[in-house]
MIDOSE-1310 file (N, C-alpha, C; in nm, 2 decimals, decimal comma, always signed):
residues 106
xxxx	+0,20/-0,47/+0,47/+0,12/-0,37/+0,54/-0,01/-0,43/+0,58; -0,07/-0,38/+0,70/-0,23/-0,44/+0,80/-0,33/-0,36/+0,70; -0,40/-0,39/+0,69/-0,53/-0,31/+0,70/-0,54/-0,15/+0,74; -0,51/-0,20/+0,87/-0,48/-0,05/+0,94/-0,39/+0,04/+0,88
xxxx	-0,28/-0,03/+0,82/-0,21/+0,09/+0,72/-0,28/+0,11/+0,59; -0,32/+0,06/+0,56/-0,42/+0,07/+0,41/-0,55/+0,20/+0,42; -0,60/+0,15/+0,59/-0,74/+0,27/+0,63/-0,60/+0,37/+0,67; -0,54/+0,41/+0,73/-0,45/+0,52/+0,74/-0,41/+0,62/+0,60
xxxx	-0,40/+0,53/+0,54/-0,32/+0,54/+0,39/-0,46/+0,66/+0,30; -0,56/+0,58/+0,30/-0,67/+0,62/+0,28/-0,73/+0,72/+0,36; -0,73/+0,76/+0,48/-0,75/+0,85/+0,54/-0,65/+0,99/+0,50; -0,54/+0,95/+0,55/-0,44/+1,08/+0,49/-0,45/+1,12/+0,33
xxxx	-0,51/+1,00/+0,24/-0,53/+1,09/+0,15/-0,62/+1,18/+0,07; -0,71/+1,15/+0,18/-0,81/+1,19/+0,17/-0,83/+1,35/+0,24; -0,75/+1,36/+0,29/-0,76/+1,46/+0,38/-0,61/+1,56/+0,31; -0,57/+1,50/+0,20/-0,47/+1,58/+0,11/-0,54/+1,61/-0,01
xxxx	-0,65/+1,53/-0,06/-0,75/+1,59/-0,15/-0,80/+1,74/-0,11; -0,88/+1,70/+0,03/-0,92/+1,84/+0,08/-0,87/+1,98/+0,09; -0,74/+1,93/+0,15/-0,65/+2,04/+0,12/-0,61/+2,11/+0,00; -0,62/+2,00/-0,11/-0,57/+2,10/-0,22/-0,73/+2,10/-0,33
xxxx	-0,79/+2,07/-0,27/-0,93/+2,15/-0,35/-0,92/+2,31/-0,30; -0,94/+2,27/-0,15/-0,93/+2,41/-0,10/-0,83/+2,51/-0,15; -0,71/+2,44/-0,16/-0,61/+2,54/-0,23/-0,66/+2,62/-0,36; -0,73/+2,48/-0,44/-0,75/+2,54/-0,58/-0,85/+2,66/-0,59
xxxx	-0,95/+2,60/-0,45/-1,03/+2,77/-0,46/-1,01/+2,86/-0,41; -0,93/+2,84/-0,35/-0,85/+2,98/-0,26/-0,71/+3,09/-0,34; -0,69/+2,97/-0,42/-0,57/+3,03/-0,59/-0,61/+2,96/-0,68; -0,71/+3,04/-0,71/-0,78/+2,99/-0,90/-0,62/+3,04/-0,96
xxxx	-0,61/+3,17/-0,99/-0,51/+3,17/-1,05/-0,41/+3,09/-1,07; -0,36/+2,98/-1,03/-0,19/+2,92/-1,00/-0,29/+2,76/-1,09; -0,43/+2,75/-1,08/-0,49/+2,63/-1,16/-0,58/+2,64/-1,27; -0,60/+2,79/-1,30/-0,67/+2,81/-1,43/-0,64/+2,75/-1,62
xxxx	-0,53/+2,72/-1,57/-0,45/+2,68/-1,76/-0,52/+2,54/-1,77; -0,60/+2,52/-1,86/-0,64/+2,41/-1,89/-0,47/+2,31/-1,92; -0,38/+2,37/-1,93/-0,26/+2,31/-1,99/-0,20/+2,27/-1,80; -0,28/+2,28/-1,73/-0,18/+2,28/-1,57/-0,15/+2,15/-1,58
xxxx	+0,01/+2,10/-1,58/+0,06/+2,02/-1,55/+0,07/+1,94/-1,42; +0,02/+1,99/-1,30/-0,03/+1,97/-1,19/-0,11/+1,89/-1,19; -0,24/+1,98/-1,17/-0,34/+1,93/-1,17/-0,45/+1,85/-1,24; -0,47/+1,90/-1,38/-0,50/+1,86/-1,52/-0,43/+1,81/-1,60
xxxx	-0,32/+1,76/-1,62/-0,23/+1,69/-1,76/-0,33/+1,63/-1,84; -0,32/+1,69/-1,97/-0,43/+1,59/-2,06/-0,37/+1,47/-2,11; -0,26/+1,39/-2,06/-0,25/+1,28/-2,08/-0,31/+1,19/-1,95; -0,38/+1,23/-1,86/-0,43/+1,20/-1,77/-0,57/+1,21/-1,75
xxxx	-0,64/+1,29/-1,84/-0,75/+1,36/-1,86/-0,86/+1,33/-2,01; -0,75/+1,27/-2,06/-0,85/+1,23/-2,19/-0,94/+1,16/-2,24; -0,93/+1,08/-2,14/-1,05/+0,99/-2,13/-1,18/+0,96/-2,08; -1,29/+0,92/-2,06/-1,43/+0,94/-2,00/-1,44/+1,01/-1,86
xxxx	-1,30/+0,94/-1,76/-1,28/+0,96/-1,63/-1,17/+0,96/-1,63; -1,07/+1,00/-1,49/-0,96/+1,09/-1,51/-0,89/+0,91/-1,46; -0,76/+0,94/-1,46/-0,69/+0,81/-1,45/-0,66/+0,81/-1,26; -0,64/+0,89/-1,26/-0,66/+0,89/-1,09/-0,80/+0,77/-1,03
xxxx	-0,88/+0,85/-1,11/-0,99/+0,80/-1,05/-1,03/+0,61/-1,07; -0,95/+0,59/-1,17/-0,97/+0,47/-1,22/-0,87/+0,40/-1,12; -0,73/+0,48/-1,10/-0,66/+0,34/-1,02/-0,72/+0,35/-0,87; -0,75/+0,46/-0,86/-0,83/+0,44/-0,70/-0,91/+0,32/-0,69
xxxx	-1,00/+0,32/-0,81/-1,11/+0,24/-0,79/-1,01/+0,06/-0,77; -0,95/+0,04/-0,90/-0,84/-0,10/-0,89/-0,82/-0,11/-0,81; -0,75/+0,00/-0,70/-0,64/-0,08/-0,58/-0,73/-0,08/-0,45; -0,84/-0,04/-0,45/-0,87/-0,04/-0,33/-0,93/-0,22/-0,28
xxxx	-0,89/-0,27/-0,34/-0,93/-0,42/-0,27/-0,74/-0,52/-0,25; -0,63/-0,41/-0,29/-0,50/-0,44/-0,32/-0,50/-0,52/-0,18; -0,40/-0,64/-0,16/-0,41/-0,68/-0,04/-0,25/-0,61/+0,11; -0,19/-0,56/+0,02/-0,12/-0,44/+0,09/-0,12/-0,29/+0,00
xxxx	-0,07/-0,21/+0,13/-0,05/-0,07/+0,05/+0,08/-0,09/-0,10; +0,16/-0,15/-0,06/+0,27/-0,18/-0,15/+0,24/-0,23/-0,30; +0,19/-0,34/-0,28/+0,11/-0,42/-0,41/+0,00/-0,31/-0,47; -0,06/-0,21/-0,37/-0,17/-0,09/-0,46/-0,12/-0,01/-0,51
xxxx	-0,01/+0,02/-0,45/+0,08/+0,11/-0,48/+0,15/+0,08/-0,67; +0,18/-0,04/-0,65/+0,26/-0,10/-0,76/+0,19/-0,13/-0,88; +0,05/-0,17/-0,86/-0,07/-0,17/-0,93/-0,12/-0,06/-0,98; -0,12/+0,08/-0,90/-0,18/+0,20/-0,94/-0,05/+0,24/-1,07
xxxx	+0,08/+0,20/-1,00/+0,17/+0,25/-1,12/+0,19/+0,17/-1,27; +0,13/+0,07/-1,29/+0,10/-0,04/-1,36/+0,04/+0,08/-1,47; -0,10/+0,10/-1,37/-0,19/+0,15/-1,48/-0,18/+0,30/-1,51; -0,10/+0,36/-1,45/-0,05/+0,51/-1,51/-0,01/+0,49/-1,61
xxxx	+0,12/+0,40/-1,62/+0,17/+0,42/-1,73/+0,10/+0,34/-1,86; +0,04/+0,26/-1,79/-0,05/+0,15/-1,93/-0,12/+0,30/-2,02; -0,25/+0,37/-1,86/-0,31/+0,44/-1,91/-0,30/+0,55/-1,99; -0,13/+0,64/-1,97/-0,12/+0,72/-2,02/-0,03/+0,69/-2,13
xxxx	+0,01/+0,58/-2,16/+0,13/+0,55/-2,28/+0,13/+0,57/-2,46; -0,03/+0,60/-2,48/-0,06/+0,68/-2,57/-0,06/+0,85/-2,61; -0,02/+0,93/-2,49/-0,08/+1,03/-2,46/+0,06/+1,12/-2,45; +0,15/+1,03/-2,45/+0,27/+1,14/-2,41/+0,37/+1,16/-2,51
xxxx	+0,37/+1,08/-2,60/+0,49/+1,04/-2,69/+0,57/+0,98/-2,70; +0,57/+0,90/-2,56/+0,69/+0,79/-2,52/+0,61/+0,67/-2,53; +0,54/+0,60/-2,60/+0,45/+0,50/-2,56/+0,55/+0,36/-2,51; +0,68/+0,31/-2,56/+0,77/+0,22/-2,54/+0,81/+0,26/-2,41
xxxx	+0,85/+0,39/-2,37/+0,87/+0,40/-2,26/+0,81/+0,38/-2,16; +0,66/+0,44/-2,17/+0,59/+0,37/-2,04/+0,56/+0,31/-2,05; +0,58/+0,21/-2,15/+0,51/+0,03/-2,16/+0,59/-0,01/-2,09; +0,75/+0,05/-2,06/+0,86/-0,04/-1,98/+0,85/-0,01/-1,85
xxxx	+0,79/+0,18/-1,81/+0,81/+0,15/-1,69/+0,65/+0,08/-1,66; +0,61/+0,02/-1,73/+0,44/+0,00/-1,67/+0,54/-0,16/-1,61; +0,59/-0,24/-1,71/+0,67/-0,36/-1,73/+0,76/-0,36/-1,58; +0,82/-0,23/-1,54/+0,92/-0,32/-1,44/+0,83/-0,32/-1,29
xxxx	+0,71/-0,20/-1,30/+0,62/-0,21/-1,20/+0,55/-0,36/-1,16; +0,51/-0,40/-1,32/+0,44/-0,50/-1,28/+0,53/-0,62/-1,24; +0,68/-0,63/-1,28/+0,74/-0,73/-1,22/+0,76/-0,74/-1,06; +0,78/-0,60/-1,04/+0,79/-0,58/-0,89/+0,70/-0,63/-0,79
xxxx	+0,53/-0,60/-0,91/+0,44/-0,64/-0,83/+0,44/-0,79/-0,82; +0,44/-0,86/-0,91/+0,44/-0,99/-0,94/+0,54/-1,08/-0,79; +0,69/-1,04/-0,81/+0,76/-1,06/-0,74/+0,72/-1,08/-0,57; +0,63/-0,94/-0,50/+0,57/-0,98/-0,44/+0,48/-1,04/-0,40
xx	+0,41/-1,07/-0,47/+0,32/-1,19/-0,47/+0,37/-1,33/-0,46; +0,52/-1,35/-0,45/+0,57/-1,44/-0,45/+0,57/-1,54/-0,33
């Protein structure tokens, strides 16, 4: 992937943030449960800053959208693998992400 698909990538998602802030203030009700699975998972939330926000920050120097992509899922599962009850689990799927990424890099 160019560059230009990476600023594309980044633009659209940015502009799917907006839309669903907007949603959220336009239907508090459907995002009110501190328990929302959606929006809030506290396996995603327990930490200083939210895990979204951390792999944004990692991949944004990724050198395609693919490898950021592969990288962001690396660290979901690293990040959340205490948090869910599967910790083996997502240490495997953190494991075949990062081979994938690896492999790319090849």
């Amino acid at each position: 992937m160019s560059q230009m698909d990476y600023e594309k990538f980044c633009y659209e998602y940015d502009k799917f943030e907006e839309y669903m802030s907007d949603f959220r203030k336009e239907n508090p009700e459907l995002t009110a449960d501190s328990s929302d699975q959606v929006n809030s998972p506290k396996h995603y939330t327990s930490g200083k800053q939210e895990v979204i926000d951390t792999i944004e920050d990692a991949i944004s120097l990724a050198a395609s959208v693919e490898r950021g992509f592969l990288q962001g899922q690396v660290l979901k599962y690293m990040l959340r693998m205490w948090h869910k009850g599967r910790p083996l689990q997502d240490a495997e799927k953190a494991q075949w992400y990062l081979t994938r990424l690896i492999n790319s890099m090849r």
